[in-house]
C-alpha positions as CSV (number, residue, x, y, z in Angstrom):
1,X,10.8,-7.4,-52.9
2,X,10.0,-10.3,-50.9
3,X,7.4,-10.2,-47.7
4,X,8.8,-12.3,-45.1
5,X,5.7,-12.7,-43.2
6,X,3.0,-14.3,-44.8
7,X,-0.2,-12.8,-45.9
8,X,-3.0,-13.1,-43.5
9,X,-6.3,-11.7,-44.4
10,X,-7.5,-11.5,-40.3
11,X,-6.9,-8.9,-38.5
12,X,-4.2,-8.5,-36.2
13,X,-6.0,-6.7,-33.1
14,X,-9.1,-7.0,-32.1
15,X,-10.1,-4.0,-29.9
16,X,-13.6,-5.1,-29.1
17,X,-15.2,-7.9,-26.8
18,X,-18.4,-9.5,-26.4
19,X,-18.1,-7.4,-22.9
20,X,-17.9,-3.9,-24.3
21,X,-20.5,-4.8,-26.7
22,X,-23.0,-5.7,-24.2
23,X,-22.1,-2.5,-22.1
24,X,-22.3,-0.3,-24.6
25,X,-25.7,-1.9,-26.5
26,X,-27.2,-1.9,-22.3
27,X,-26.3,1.7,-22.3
28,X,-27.5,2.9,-25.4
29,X,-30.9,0.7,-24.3
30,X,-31.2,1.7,-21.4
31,X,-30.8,6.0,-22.8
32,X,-33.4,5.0,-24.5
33,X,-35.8,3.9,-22.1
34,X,-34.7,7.2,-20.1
35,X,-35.9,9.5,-23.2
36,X,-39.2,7.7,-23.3
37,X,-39.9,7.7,-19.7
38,X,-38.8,11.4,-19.5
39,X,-41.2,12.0,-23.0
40,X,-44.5,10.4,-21.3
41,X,-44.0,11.7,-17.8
42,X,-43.6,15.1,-19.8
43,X,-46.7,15.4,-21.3
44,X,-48.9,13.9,-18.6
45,X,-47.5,14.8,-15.1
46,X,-48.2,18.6,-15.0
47,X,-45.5,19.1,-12.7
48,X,-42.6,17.3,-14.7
49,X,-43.8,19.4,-17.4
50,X,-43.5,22.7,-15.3
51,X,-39.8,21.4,-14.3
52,X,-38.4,20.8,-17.8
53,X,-40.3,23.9,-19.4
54,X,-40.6,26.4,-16.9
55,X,-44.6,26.2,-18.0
56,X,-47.5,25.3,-16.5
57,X,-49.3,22.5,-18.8
């Protein structure tokens, strides 16, 4: 059997962009920022701390 289109070792779709990449490495930056903020403000503002745990510090 004969292939009558040549071999091409590319791929044929490219389902990314430099766009979504940047979206998605801002978002996963910026939920990280979030769970540090979130961490100090809950172990040195005593009423963050009460919010998240329902405990007094």
């Amino acid at each position: 059997m004969t292939n009558p289109q040549p071999e091409n070792d590319q791929p044929k779709w490219d389902y990314t962009s430099s766009r979504q990449n940047f979206i998605t490495g801002a978002l996963v930056v910026g939920g990280n920022l979030m769970v540090i903020v979130l961490y100090v403000l809950y172990r040195t503002v005593p009423a963050v701390h009460q919010i998240i745990s329902g405990k007094p510090l």
